[in-house]
Structure formats: structure tokens, C-alpha cells
N, CA, C, O and CB atoms as a CASP TS submission, in Angstrom:
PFRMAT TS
TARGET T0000
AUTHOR 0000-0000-0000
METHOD Language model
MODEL 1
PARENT N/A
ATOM      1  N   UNK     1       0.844  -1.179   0.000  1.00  0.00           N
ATOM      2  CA  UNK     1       0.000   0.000   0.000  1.00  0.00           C
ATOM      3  C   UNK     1       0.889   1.242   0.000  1.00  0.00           C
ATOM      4  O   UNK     1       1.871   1.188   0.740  1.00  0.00           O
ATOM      5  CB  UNK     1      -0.960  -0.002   1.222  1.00  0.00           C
ATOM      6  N   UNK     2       0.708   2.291  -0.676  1.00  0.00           N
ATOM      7  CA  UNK     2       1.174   3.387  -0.909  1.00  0.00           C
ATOM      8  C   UNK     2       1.093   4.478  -0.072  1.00  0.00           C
ATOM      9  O   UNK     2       0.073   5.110  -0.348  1.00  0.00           O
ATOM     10  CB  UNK     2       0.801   3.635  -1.841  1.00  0.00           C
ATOM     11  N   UNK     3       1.860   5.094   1.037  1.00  0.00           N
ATOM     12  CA  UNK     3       1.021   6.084   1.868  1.00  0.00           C
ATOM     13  C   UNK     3       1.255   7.489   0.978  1.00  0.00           C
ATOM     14  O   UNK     3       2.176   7.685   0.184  1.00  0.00           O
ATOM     15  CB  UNK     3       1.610   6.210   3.644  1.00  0.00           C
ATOM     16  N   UNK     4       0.318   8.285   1.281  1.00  0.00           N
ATOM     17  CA  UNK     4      -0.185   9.281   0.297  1.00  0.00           C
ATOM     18  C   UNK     4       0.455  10.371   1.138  1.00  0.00           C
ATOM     19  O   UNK     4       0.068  10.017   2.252  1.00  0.00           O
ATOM     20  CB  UNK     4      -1.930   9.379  -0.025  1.00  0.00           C
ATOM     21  N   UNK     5       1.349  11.716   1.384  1.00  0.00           N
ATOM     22  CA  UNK     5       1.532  12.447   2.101  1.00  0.00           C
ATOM     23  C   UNK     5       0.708  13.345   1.584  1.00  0.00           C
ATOM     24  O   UNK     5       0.620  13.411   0.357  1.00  0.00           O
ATOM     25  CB  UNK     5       2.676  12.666   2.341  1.00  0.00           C
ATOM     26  N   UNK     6      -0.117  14.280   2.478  1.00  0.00           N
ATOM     27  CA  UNK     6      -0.649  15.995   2.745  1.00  0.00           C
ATOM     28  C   UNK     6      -0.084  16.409   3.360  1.00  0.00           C
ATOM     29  O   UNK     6       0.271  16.326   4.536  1.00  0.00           O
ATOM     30  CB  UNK     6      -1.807  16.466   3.259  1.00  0.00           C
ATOM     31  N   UNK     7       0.206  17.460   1.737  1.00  0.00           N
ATOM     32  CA  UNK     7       0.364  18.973   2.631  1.00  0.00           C
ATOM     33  C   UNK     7      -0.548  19.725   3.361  1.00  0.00           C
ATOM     34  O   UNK     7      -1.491  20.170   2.706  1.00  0.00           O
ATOM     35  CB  UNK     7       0.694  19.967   1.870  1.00  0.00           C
ATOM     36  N   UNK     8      -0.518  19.962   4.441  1.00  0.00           N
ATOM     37  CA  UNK     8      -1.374  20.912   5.381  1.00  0.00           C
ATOM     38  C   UNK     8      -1.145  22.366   5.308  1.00  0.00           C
ATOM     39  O   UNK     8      -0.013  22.823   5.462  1.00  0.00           O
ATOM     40  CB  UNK     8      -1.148  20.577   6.807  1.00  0.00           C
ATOM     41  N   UNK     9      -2.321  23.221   5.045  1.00  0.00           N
ATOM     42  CA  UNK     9      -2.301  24.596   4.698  1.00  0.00           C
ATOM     43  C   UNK     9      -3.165  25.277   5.653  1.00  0.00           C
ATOM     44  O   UNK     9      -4.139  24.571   5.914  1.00  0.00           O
ATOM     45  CB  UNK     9      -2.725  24.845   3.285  1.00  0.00           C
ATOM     46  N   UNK    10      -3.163  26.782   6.486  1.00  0.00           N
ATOM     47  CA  UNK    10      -4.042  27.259   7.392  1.00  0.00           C
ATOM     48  C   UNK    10      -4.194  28.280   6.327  1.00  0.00           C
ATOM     49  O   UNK    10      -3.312  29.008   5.872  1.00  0.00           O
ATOM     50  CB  UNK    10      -3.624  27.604   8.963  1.00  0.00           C
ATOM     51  N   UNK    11      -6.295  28.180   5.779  1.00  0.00           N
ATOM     52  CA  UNK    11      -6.681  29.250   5.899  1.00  0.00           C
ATOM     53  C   UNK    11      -6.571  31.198   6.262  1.00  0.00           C
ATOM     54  O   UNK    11      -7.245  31.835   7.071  1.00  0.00           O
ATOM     55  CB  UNK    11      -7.049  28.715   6.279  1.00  0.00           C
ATOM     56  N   UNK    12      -5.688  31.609   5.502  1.00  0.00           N
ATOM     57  CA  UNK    12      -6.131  32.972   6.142  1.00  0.00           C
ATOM     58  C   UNK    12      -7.228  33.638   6.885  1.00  0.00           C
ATOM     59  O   UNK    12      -7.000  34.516   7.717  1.00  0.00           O
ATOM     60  CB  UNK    12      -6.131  33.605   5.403  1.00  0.00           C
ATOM     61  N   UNK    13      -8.709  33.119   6.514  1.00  0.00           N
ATOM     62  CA  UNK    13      -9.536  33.899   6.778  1.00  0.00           C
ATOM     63  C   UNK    13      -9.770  32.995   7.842  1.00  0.00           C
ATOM     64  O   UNK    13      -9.697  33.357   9.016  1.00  0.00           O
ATOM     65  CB  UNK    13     -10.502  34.355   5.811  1.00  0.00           C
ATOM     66  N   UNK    14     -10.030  31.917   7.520  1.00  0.00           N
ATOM     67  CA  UNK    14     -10.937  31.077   8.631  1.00  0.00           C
ATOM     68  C   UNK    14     -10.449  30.183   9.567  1.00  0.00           C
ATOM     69  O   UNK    14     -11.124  29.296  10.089  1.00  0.00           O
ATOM     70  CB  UNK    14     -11.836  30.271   8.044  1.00  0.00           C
ATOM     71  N   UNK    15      -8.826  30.497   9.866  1.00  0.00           N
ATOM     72  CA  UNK    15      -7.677  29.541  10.293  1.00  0.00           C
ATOM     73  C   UNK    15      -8.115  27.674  10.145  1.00  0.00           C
ATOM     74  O   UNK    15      -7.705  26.718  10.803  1.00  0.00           O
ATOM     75  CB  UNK    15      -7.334  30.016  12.111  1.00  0.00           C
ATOM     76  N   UNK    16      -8.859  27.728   9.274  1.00  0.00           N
ATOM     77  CA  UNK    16      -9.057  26.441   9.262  1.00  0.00           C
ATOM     78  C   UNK    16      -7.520  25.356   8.503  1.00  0.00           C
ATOM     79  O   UNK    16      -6.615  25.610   7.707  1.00  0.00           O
ATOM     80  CB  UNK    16     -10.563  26.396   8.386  1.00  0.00           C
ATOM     81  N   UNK    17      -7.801  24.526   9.045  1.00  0.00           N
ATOM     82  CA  UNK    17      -6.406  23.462   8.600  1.00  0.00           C
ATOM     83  C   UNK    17      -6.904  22.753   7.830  1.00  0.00           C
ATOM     84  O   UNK    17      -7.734  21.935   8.227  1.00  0.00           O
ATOM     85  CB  UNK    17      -5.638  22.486   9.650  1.00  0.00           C
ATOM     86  N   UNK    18      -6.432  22.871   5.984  1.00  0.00           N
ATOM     87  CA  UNK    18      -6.890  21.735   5.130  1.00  0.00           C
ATOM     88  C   UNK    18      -5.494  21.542   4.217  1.00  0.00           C
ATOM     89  O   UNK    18      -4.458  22.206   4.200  1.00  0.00           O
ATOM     90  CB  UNK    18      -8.411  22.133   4.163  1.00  0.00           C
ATOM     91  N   UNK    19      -5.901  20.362   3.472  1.00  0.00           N
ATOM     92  CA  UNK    19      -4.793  20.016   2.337  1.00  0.00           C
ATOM     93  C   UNK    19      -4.568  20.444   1.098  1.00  0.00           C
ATOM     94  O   UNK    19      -5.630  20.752   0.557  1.00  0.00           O
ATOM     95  CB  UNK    19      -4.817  18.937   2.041  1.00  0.00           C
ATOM     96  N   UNK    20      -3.585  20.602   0.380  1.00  0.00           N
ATOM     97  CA  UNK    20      -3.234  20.987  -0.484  1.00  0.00           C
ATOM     98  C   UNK    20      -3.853  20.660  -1.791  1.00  0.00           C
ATOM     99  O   UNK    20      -3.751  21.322  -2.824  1.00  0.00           O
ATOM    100  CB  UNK    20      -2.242  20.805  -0.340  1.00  0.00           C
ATOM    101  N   UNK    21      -4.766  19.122  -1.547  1.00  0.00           N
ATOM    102  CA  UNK    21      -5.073  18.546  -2.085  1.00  0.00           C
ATOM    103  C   UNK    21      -6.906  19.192  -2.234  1.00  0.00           C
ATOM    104  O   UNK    21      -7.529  19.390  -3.278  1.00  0.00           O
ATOM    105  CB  UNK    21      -4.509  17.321  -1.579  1.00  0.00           C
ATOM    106  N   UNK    22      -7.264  19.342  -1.150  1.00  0.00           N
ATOM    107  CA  UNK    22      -8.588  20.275  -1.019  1.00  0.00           C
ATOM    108  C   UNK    22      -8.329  21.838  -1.311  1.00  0.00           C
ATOM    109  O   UNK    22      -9.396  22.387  -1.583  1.00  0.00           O
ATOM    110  CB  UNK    22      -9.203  20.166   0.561  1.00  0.00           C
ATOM    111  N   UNK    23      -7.390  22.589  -1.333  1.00  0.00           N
ATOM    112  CA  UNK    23      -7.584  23.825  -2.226  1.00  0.00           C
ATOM    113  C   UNK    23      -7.416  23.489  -3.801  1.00  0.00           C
ATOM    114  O   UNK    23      -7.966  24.260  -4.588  1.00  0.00           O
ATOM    115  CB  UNK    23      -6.477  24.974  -1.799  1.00  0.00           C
ATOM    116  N   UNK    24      -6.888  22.686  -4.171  1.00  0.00           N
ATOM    117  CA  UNK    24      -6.549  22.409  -5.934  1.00  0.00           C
ATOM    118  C   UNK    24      -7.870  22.152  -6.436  1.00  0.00           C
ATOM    119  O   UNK    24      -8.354  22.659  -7.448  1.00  0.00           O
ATOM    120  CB  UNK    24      -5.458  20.934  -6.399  1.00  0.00           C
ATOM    121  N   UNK    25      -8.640  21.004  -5.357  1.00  0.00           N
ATOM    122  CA  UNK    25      -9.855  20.647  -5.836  1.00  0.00           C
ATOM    123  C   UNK    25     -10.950  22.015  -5.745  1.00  0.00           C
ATOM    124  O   UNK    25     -11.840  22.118  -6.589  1.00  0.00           O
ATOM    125  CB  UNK    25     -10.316  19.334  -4.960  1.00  0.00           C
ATOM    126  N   UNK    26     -10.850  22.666  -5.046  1.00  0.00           N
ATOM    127  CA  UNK    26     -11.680  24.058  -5.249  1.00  0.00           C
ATOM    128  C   UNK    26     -11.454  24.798  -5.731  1.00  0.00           C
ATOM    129  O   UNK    26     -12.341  25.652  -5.716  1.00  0.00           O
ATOM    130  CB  UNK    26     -11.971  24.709  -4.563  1.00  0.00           C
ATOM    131  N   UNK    27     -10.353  25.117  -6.437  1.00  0.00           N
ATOM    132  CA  UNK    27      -9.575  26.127  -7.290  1.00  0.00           C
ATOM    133  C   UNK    27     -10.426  25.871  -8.645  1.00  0.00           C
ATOM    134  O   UNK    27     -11.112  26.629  -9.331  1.00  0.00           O
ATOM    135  CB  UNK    27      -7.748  25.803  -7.426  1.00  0.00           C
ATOM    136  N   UNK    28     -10.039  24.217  -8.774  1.00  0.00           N
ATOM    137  CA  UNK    28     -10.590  23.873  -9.837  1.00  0.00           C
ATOM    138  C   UNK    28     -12.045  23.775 -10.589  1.00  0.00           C
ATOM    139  O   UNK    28     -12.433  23.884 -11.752  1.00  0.00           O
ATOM    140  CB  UNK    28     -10.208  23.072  -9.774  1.00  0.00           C
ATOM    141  N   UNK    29     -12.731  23.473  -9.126  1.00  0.00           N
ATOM    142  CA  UNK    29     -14.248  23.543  -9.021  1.00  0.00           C
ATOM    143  C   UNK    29     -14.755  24.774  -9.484  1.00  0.00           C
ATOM    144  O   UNK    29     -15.634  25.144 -10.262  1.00  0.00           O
ATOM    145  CB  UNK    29     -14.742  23.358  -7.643  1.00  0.00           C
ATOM    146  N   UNK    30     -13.897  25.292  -8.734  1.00  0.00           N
ATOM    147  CA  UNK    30     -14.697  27.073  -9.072  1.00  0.00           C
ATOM    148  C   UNK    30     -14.305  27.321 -10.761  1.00  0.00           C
ATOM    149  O   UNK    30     -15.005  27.890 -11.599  1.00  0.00           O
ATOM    150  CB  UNK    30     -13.660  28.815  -7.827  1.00  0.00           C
ATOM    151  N   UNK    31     -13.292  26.854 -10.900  1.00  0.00           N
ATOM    152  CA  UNK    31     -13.036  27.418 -12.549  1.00  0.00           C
ATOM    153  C   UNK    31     -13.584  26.869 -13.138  1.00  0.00           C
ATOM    154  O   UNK    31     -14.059  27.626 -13.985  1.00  0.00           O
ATOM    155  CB  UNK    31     -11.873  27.420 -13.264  1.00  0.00           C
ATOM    156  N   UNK    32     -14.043  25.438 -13.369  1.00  0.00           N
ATOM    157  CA  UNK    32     -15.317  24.848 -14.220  1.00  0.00           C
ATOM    158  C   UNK    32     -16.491  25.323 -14.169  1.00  0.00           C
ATOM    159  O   UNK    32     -17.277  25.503 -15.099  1.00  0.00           O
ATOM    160  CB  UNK    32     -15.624  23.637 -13.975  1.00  0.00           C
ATOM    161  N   UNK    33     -16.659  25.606 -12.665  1.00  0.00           N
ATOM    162  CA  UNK    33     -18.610  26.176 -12.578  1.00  0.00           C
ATOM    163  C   UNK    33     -18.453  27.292 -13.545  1.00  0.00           C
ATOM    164  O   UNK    33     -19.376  27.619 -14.292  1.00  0.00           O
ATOM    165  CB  UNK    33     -19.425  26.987 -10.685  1.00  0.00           C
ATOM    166  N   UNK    34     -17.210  27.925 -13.542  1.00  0.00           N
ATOM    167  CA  UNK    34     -17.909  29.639 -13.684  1.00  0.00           C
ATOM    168  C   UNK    34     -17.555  29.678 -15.690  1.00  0.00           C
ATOM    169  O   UNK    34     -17.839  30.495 -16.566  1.00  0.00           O
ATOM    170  CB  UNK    34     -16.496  31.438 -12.310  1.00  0.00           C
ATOM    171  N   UNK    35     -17.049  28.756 -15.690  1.00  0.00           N
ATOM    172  CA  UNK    35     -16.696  28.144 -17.236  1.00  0.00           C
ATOM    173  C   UNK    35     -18.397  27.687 -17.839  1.00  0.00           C
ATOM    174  O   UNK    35     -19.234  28.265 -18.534  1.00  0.00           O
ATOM    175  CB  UNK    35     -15.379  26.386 -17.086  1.00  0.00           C
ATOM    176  N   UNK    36     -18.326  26.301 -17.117  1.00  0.00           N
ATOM    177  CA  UNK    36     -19.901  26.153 -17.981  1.00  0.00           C
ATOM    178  C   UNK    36     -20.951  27.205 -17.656  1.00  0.00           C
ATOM    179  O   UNK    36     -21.851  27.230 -18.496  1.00  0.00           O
ATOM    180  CB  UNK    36     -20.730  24.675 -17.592  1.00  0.00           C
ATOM    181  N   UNK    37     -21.059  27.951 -16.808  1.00  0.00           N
ATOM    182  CA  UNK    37     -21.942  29.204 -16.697  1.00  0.00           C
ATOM    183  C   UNK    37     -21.869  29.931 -17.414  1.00  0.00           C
ATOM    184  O   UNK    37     -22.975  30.424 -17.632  1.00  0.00           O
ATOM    185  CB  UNK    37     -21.912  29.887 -15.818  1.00  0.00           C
ATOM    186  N   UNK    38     -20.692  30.565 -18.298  1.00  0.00           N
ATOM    187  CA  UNK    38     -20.389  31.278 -19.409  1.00  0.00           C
ATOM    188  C   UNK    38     -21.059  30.701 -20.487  1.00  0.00           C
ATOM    189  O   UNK    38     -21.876  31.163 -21.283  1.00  0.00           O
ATOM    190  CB  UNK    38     -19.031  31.371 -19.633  1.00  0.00           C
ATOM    191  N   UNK    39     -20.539  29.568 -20.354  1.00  0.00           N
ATOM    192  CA  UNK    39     -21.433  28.740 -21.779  1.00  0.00           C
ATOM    193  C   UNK    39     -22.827  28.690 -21.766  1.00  0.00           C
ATOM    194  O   UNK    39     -23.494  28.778 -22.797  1.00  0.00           O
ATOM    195  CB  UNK    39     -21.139  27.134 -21.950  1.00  0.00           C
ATOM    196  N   UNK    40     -23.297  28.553 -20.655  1.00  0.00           N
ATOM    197  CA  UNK    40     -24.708  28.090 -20.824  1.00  0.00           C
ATOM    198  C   UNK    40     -25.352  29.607 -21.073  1.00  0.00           C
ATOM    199  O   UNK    40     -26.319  29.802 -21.811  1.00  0.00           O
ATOM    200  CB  UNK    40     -25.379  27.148 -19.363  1.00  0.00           C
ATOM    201  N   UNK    41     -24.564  30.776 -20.240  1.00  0.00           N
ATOM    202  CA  UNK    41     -25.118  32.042 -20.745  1.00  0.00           C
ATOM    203  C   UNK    41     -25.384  32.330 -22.159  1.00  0.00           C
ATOM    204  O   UNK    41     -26.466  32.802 -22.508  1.00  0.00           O
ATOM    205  CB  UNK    41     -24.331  32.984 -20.370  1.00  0.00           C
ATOM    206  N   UNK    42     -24.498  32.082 -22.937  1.00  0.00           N
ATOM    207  CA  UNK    42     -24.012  32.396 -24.399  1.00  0.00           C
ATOM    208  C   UNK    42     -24.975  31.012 -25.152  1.00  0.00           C
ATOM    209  O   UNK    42     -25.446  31.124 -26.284  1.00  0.00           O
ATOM    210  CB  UNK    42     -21.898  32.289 -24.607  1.00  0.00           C
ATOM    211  N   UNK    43     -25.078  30.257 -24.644  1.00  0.00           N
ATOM    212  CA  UNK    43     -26.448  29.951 -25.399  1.00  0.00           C
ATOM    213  C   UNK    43     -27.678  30.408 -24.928  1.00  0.00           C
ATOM    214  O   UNK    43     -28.320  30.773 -25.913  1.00  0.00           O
ATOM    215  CB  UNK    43     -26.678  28.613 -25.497  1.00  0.00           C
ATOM    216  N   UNK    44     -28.242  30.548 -24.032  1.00  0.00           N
ATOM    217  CA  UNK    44     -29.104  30.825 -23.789  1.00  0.00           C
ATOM    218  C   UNK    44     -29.465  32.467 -24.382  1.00  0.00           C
ATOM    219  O   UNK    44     -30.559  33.023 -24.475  1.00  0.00           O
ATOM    220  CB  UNK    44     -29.070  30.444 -22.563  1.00  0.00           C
ATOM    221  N   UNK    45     -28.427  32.844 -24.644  1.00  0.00           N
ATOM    222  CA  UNK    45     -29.081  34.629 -25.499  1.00  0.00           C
ATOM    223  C   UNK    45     -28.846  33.973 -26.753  1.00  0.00           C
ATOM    224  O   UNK    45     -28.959  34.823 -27.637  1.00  0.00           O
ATOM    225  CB  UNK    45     -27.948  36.592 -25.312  1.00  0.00           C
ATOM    226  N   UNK    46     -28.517  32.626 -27.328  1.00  0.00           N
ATOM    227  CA  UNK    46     -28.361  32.758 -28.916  1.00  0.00           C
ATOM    228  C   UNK    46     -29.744  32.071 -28.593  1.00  0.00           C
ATOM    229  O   UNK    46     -29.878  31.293 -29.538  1.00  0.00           O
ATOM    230  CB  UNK    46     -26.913  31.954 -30.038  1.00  0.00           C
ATOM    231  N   UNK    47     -30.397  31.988 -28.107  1.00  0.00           N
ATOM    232  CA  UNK    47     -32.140  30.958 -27.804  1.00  0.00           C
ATOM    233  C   UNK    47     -32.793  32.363 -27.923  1.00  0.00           C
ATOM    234  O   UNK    47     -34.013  32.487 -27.820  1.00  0.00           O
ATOM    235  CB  UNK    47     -32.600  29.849 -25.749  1.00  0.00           C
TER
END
């Protein structure tokens, strides 16, 4: 079995303690939502 190391990061705002691995995944999240939202805007005015 492979052990997986995290990096541990504190929040600025909310001193909360998460991984490096959970900001990438929200970095990313947020840049897809706001991606297909563009898209779905831009069809929806060519409708």
C-alpha cells in the first residue's frame, strides 16, 4: 500500500487546517462552474 503524504495549509480567513489537495480541488471547481456558466449564458441569449 502506498502512503499518500498531505500537505497541510491554514486558511487565512478562517484559520481552518486543510490540504493541499482540497484547495486544488476548489480552485478547480470554481473554474469549471464559472466556465460552464459562461457557456450556458451564451447559449441561452443565442435561444
Amino acid at each position: 500500500m502506498v502512503k499518500k503524504m498531505l500537505t497541510k495549509v491554514t486558511c487565512p480567513h478562517c484559520n481552518k487546517s486543510i490540504t493541499l489537495d482540497e484547495v486544488f480541488a476548489h480552485s478547480l471547481k470554481d473554474k469549471m462552474d464559472k466556465e460552464y456558466e459562461n457557456k450556458y449564458n451564451l447559449e441561452v441569449k443565442k435561444n
